[in-house]
C-alpha positions as CSV (number, residue, x, y, z in Angstrom):
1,X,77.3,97.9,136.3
2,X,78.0,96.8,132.4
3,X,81.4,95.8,131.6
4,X,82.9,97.5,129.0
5,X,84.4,95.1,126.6
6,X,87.7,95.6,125.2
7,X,88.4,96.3,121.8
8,X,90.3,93.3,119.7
9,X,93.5,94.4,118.9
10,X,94.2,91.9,116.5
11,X,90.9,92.5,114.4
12,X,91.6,96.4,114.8
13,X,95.1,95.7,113.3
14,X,93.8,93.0,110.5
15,X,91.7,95.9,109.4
16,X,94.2,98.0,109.1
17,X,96.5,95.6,107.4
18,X,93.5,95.5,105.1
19,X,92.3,99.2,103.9
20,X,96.2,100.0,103.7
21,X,96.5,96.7,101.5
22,X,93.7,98.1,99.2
23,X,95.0,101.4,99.1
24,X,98.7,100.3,98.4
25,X,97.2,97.7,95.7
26,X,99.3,97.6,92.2
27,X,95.3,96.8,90.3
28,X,93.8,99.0,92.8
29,X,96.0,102.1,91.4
30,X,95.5,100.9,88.0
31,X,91.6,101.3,88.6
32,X,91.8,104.8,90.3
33,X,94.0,105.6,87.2
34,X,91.4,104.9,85.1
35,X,88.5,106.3,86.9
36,X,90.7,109.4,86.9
37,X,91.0,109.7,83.6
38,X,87.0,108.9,82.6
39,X,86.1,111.7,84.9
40,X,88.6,113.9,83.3
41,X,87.2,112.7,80.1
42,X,83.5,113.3,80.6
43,X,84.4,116.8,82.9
44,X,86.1,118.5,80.0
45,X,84.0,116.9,77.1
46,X,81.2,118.5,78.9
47,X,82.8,122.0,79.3
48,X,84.2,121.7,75.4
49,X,80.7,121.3,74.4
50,X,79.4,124.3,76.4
51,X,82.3,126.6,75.2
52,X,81.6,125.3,71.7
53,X,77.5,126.2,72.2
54,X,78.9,129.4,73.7
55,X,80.9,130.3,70.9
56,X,78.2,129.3,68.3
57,X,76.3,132.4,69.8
58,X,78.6,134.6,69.0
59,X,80.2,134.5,72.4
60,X,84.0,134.7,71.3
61,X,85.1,135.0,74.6
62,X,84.5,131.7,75.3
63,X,87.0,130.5,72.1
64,X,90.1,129.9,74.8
65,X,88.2,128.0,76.5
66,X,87.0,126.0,73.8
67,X,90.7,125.2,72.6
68,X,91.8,124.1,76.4
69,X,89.0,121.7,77.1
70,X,89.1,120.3,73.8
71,X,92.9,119.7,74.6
72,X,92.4,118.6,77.8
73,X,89.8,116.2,76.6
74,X,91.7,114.5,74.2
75,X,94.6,114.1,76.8
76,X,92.3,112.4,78.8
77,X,90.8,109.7,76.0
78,X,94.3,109.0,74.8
79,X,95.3,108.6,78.6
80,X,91.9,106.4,79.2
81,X,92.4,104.1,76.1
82,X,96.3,103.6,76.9
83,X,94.8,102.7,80.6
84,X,92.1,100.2,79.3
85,X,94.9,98.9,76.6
86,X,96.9,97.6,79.6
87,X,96.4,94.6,81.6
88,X,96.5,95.5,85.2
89,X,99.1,94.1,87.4
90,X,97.9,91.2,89.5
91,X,96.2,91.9,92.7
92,X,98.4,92.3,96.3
93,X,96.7,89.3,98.4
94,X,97.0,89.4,102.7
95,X,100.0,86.7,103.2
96,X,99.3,84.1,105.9
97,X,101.2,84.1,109.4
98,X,104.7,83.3,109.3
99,X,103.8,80.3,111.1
100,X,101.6,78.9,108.3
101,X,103.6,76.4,106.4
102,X,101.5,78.5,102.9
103,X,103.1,81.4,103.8
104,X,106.7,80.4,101.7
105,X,104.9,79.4,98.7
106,X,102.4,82.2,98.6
107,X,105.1,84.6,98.9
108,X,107.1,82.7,96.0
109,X,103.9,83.1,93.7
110,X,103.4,86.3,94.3
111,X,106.6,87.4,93.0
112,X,105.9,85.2,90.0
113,X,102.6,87.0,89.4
114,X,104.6,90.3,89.3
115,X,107.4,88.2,87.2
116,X,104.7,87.0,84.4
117,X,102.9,89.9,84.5
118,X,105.7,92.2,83.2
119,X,106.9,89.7,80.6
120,X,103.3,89.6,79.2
121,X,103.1,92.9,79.2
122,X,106.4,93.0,77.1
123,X,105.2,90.4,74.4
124,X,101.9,92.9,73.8
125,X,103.7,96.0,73.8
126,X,103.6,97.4,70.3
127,X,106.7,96.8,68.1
128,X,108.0,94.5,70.2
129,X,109.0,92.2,67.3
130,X,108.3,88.9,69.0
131,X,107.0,86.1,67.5
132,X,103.8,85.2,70.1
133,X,100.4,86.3,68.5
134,X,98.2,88.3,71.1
135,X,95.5,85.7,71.3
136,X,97.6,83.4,72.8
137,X,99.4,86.5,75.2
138,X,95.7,87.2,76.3
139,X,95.1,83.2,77.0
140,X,98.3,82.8,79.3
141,X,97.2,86.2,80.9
142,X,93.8,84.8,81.6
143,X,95.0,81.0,82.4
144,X,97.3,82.4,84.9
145,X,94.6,84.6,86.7
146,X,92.9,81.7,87.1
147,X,95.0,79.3,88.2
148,X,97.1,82.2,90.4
149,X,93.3,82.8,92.4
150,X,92.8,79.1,93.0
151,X,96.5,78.8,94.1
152,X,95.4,81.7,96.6
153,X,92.5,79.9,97.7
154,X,94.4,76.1,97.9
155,X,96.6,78.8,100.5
156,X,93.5,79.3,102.3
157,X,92.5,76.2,103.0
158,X,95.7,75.4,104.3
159,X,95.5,78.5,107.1
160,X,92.1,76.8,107.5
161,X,93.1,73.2,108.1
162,X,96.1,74.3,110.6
163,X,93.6,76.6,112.8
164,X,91.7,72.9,113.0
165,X,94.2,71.4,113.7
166,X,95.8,73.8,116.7
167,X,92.1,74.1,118.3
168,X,91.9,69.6,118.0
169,X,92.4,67.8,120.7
170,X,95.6,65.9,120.3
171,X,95.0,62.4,119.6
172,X,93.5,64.0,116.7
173,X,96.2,66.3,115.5
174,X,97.9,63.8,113.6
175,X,95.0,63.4,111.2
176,X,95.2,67.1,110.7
177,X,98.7,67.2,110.1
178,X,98.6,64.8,107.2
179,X,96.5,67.0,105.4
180,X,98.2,70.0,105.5
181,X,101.6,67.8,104.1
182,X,99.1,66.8,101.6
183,X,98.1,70.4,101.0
184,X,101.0,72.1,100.7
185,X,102.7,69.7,98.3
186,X,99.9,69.9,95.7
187,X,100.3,74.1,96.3
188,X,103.9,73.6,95.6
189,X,102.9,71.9,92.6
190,X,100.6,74.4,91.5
191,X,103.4,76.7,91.9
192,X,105.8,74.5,90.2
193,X,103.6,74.5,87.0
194,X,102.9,78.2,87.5
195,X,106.6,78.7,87.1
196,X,106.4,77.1,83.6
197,X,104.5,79.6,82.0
198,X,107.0,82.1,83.2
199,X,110.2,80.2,81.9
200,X,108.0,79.7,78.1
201,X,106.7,84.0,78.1
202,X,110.7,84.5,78.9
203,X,111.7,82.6,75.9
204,X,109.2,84.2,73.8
205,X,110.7,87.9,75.1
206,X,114.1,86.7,74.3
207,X,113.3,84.9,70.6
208,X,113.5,88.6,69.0
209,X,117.1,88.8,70.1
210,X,118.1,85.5,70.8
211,X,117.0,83.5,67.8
212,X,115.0,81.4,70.6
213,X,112.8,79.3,68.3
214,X,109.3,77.7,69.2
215,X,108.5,80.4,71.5
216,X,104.7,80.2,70.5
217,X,104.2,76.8,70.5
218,X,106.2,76.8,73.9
219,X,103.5,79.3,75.6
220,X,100.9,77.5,74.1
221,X,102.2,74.6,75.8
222,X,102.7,75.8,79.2
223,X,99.4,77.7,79.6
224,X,97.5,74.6,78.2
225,X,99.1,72.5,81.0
226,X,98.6,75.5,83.7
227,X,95.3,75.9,82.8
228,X,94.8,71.7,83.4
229,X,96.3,72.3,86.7
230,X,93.7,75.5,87.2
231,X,91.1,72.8,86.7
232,X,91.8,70.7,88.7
233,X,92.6,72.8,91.9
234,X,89.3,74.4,91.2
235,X,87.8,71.1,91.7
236,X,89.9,70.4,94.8
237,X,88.7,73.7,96.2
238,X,84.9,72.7,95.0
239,X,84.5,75.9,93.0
């Protein structure tokens, strides 16, 4: 007689965890937004341009129709090219167990993600009056993406190193231990240096009001000395 094997609960509720992660997901939204709106685009272009054929027969009927799509089209390509003109917001990562020692730290640079993202997205917004060009908004948005994902992975490798380490014998736990120490003080250094860029893109929102001066040179600063740090973890992480 076969057994029959029992489902895993936990992989069933990781799953889960997952597609509702996805589905919930700040970027995903952003890019279902978007996909939205091209569809919307390219449906009522298309039925524009047969109301506009029909009504080049002599079809007159067809002229309402014409004016609607053609309205609704252009609502669509002015919603699309606001969508594409904004950066989406930083992608909602899985956080470790709460008995992972990366868990704290992940969670803390998460909410700077969200933090940097929205101050970013204040220094590009049009007639902001600050005094950051947008080459060097679009270089701390980028640095930070980079150096946020190997923050995320540095996290990873951490979860990694502690399953080793519960699963080693103990005369070799020790070892183990060491290295997640090690581990989590160069994440919360990541972090630390993460945190700059946020404190120099706050000074750059508030130099419009506040009279805050070096605001550009201050960004430029901080994401040149993220983007070192990005480096380097990307080595550390051998990617």
């Amino acid at each position: 007689m076969a057994l029959v094997r029992r489902p895993d609960l936990r992989a069933i509720a990781a799953e889960a965890a997952r597609q509702w992660l996805d589905f919930t997901d700040p970027a995903a939204r952003h890019q279902r937004r978007k996909e939205r709106a091209s569809r919307g685009l390219f449906i009522w272009t298309v039925l524009a341009l047969l109301s506009a054929v029909a009504v080049g027969f002599g079809n007159w009927v067809f002229l309402t129709g014409l004016v609607v799509t053609g309205a609704l089209a252009v609502r669509s390509g002015v919603k699309l090219r606001r969508l594409n003109e904004m950066a989406p917001p930083p992608p909602r990562r899985l956080l470790p167990s709460k008995f992972s020692s990366a868990r704290e730290p992940l969670q803390r640079l998460a909410r700077a993600e969200t933090t940097l993202h929205d101050l970013l997205q204040q220094l590009s917004a049009q007639g902001a009056g600050v005094t950051v060009d947008e080459v060097s908004v679009a270089e701390a948005r980028q640095t930070a993406a980079q150096a946020a994902a190997a923050l995320h992975q540095l996290g990873e490798r951490i979860v990694a190193v502690e399953r080793a380490r519960d699963a080693a014998p103990p005369a070799e736990r020790q070892e183990l231990d060491t290295a997640v120490r090690q581990l989590r003080a160069q994440l919360d250094e990541g972090i630390e240096s993460y945190r700059g860029l946020i404190a120099a893109a706050g000074k750059a929102v508030a130099a419009r009001d506040s009279g805050v001066s070096g605001a550009q040179a201050a960004l430029t600063d901080a994401t040149d000395r993220l983007a070192g740090m990005a480096s380097a973890l990307r080595e550390l992480n051998g990617s």
